[in-house]
C-alpha positions as CSV (number, residue, x, y, z in Angstrom):
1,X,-56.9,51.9,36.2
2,X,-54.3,49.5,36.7
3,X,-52.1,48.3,33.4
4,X,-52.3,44.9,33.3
5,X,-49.2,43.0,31.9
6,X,-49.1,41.4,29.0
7,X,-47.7,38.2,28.7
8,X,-45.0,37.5,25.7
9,X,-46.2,35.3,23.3
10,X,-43.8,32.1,23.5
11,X,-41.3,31.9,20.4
12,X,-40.9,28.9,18.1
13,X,-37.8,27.1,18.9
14,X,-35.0,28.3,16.2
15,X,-36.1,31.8,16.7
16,X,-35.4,31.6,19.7
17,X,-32.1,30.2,19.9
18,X,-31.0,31.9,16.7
19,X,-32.0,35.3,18.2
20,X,-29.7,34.9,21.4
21,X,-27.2,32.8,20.5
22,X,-24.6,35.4,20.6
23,X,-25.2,35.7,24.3
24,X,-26.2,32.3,25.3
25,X,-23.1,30.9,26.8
26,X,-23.1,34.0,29.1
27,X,-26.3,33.8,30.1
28,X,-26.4,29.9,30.9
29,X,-23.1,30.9,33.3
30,X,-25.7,33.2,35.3
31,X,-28.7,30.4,35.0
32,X,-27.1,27.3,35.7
33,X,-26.8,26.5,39.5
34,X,-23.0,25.7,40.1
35,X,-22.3,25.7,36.4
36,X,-19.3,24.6,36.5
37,X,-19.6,22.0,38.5
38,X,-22.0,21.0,36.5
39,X,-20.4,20.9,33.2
40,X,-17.4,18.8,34.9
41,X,-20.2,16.5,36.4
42,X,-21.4,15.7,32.6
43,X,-17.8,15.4,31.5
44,X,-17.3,12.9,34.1
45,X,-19.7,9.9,33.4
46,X,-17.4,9.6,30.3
47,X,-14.2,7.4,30.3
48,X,-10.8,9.1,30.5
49,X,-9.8,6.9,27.3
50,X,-7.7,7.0,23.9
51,X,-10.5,5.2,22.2
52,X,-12.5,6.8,19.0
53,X,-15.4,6.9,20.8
54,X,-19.2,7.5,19.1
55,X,-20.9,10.3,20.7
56,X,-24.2,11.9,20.1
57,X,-24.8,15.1,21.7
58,X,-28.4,16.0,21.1
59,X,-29.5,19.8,21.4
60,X,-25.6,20.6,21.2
61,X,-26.2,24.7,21.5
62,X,-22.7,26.1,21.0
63,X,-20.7,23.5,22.4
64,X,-20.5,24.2,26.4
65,X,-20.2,20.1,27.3
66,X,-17.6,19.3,24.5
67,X,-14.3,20.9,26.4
68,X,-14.5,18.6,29.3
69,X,-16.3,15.5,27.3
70,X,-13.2,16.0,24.7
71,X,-10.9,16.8,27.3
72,X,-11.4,12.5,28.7
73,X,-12.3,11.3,25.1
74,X,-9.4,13.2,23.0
75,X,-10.2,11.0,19.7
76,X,-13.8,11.3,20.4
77,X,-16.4,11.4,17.0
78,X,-18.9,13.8,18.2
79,X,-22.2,13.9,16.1
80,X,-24.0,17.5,17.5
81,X,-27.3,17.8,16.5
82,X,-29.0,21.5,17.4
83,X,-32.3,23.3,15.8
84,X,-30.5,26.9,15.6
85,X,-28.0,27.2,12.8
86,X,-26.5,30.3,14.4
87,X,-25.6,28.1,17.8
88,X,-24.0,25.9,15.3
89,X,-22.1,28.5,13.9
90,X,-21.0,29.7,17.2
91,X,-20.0,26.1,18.2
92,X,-18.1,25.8,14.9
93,X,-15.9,29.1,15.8
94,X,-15.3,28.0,19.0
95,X,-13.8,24.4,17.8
96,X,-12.3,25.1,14.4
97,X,-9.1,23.1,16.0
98,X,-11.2,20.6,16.6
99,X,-13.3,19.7,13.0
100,X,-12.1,16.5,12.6
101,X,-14.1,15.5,15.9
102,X,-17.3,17.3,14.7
103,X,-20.1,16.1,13.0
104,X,-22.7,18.9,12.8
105,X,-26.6,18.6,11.6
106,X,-28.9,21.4,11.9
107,X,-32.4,20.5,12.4
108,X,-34.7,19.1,15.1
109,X,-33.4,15.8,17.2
110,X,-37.2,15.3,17.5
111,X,-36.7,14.2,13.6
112,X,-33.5,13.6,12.8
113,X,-32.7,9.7,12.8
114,X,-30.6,8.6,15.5
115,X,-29.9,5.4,14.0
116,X,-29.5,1.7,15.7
117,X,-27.0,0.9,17.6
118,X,-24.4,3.3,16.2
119,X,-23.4,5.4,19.7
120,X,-21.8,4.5,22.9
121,X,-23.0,7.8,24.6
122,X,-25.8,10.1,23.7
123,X,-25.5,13.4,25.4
124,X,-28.6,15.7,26.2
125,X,-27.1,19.3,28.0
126,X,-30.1,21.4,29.1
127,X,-32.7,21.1,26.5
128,X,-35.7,18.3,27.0
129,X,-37.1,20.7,29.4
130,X,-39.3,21.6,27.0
131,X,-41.1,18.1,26.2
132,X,-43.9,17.0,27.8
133,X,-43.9,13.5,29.1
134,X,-45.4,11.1,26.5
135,X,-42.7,13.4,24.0
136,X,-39.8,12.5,26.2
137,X,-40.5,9.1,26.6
138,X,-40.5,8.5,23.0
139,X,-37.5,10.4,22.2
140,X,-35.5,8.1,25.4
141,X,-37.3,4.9,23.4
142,X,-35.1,6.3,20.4
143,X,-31.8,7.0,21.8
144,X,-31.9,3.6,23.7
145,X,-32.0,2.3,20.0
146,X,-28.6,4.9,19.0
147,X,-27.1,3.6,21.4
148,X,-24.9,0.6,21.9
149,X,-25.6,-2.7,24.1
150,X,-23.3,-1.4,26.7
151,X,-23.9,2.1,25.9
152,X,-24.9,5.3,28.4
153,X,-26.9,8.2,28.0
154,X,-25.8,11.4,30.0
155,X,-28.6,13.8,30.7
156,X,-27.8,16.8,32.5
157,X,-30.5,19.4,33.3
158,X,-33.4,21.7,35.4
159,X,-35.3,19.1,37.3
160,X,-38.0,20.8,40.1
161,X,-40.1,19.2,43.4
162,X,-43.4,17.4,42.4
163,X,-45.3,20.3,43.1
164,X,-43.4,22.7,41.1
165,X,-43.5,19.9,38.0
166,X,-47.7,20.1,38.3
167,X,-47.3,23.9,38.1
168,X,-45.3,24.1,34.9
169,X,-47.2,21.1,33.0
170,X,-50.9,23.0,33.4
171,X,-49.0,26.4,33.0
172,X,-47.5,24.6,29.5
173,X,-51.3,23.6,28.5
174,X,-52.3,27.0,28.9
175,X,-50.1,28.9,26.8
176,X,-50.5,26.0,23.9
177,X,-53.9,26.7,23.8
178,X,-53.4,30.1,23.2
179,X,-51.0,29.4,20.4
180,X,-51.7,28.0,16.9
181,X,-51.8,23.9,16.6
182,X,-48.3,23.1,16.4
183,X,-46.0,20.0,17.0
184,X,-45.1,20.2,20.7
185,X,-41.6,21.0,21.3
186,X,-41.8,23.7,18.3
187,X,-41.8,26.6,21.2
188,X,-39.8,27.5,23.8
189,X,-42.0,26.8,26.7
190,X,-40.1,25.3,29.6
191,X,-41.8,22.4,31.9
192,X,-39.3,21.2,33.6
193,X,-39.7,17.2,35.5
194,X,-39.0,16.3,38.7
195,X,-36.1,13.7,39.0
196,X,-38.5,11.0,40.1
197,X,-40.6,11.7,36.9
198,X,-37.1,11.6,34.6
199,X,-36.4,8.5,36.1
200,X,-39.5,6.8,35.5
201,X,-39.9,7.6,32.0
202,X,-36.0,6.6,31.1
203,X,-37.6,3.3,33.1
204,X,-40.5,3.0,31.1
205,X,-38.3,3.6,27.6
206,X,-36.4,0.7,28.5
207,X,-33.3,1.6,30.5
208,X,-32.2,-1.1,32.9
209,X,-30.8,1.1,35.4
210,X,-31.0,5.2,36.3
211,X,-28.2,6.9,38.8
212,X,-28.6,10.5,39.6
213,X,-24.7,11.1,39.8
214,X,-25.0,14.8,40.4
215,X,-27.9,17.2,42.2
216,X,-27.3,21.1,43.5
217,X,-30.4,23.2,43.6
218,X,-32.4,22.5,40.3
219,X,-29.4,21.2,38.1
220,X,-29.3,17.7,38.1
221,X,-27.3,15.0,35.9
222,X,-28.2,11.5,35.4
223,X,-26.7,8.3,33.6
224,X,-28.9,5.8,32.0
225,X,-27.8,2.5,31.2
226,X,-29.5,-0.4,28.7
């Protein structure tokens, strides 16, 4: 008889981080495609400038977009906002120098108030990929409130082909119905969008205009304006 495989049971969200947040920043190096590239691409829809700007950086991890965002934005206010405490210890370590450019909250951007108007960039690095649509359009609804008039938001992240986007959302209903009723976006379940798909809920949440400043292979990174 063959053994058939079981399937891991997805984990809720700050177990999951917590639990490999030690070795996250070396496994996003491997996962990324041309990770450096682009981390420099996020960095780069920011302003070199002197100015104190207001950013929100929403599923912060441990920090990997603040280097090149504070390297063009050295008097920066960055408010980081991240479900795992222990990625927010990690990020802490890694900018102790830096405190007086941190604002740190622990706890779910999905709940956390964003405020109106208080922001001239919100920053999302790798994390709505796991939100269905209706989800993401309703958090994009809510940072185009943070943000200001003439403010941006900066996504960068995995974005598939239409037909690989069809695959992931009916593979996502499945293993939700095998789990307990739960707020979506409480496991790590990934269903990635196609580009076409981000854009047209950042559309549909109000942005005036979309620009895909940066595609290689699956990693993407887009700028939304008011």
């Amino acid at each position: 008889m063959v053994a058939v495989e079981k399937r891991a049971q997805p984990e809720r969200m700050d177990d999951f981080f917590n639990a490999r947040a030690a070795g996250y920043e070396e496994h996003m190096e491997q996962a990324v495609v041309s990770f450096h590239q682009f981390y420099e691409a996020v960095a780069s829809a920011i302003p070199q400038t002197d100015e104190a700007l207001r950013i929100l950086d929403i599923g912060c991890g441990t920090g990997l977009e603040l280097d090149g965002i504070l390297s063009r934005a050295s008097n920066a206010i960055v408010t980081g906002v991240d479900v795992s405490e222990r990625m927010l210890q990690q990020l802490r370590k890694a900018y102790a120098h830096r405190t007086q450019h941190l604002i740190l909250v622990q706890g779910s951007y999905l709940e956390v108030p964003l405020g109106d108007a208080v922001y001239d960039y919100v920053v999302a690095v790798m994390t709505l990929h796991h939100l269905l649509p209706p989800r993401k359009r309703d958090l994009y609804s809510r940072i185009r409130r943070a943000l200001e008039p003439d403010g941006a938001y900066i996504e960068g992240d995995w974005y598939v082909s239409p037909e690989d986007e069809v695959r992931y959302l009916s593979e996502y209903e499945k293993r939700m119905r095998e789990l307990e009723p739960s707020e979506e976006g409480s496991y790590h379940i990934d269903v990635p969008l196609s580009l076409a798909r981000q854009t047209r809920l950042l559309t549909e949440a109000g942005f005036s205009s979309v620009d895909v400043i940066w595609h290689t292979g699956g990693s993407g990174v887009l700028v939304a304006h008011g």
